[in-house]
C-alpha positions in Angstrom: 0.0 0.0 0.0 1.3 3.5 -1.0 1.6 6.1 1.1 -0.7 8.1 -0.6 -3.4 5.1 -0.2 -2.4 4.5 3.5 -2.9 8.7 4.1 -6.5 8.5 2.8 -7.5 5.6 4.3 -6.6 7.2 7.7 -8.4 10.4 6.5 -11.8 8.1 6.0 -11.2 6.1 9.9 -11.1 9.7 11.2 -14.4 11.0 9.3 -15.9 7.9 10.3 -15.1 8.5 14.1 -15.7 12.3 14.2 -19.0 11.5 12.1 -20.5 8.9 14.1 -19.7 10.9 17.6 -21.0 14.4 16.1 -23.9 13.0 13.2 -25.3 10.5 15.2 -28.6 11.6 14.8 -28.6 11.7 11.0 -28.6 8.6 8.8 -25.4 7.2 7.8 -24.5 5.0 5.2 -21.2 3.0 4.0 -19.8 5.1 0.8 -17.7 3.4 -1.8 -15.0 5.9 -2.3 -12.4 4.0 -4.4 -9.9 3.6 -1.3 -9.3 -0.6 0.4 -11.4 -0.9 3.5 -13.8 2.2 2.8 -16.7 0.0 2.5 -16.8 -0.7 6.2 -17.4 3.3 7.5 -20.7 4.9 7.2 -21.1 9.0 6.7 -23.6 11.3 6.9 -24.5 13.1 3.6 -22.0 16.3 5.0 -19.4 14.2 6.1 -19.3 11.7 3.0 -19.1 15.1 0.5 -16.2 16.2 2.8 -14.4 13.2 2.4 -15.0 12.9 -1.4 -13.9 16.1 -1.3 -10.7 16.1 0.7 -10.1 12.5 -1.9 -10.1 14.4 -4.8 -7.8 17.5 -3.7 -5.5 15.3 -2.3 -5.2 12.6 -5.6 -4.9 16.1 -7.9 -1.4 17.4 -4.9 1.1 19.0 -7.7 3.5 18.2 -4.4 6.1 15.3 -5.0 6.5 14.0 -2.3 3.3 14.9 -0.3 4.0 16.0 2.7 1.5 16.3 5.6 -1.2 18.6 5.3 0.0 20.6 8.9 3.2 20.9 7.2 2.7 21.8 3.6 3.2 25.4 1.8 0.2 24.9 -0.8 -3.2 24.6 0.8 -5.2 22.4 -1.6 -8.9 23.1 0.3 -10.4 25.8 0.5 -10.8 27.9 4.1 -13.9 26.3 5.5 -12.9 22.6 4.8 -9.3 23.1 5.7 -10.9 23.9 9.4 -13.4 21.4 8.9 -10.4 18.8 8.2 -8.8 20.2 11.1 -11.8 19.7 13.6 -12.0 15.8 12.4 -8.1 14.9 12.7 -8.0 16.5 15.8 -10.9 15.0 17.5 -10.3 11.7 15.8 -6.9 11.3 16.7 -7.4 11.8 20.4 -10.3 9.7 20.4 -8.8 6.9 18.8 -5.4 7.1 20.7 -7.4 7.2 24.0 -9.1 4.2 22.7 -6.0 2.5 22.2 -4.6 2.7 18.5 -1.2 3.7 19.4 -0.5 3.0 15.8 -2.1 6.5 14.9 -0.4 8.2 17.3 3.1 8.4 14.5 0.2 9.9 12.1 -1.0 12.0 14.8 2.1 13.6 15.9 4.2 14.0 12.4 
């Protein structure tokens, strides 16, 4: 798995987490978005068009390596879904660290 595959993958495990703690309330479905193991997350409608979203900026980076969105010159979303991407890392990541996922914690970090 590339890193590239391996980043957005992450990105999805995080929507799903942030999505199902904050969208509870609204009807969630699984989303096929291209990426191994996206099948078994479910979204709410806002959350799934994020994520397509975030996908497609990310697949179109000009950036060779990629590095990490916290520590990259060129922004590729725009300012309300930078923040939005923001809010769901950074809730995500504690969450799942606290939950035991140490594994995240490199991703979380760097």
């Amino acid at each position: 798995m590339d890193k590239e595959t391996k980043d957005l993958g992450v990105l999805a495990l995080f929507t799903s987490v942030y999505c199902a703690a904050h969208h509870s309330e609204q009807k969630r479905e699984t989303v096929d978005l291209g990426l191994p193991d996206s099948g078994k997350y479910r979204y709410c409608p806002a959350c799934s068009e994020l994520l397509r979203y975030a996908i497609e900026r990310r697949k179109r980076c000009p950036l060779d390596p990629k590095p990490t969105c916290k520590h990259c010159q060129v922004h590729c979303y725009r300012a309300g879904h930078r923040e939005k991407v923001r809010a769901i890392m950074r809730y995500s990541g504690k969450t799942l660290i606290l939950r035991g996922r140490l594994d995240l914690l490199w991703h979380y970090l760097f």
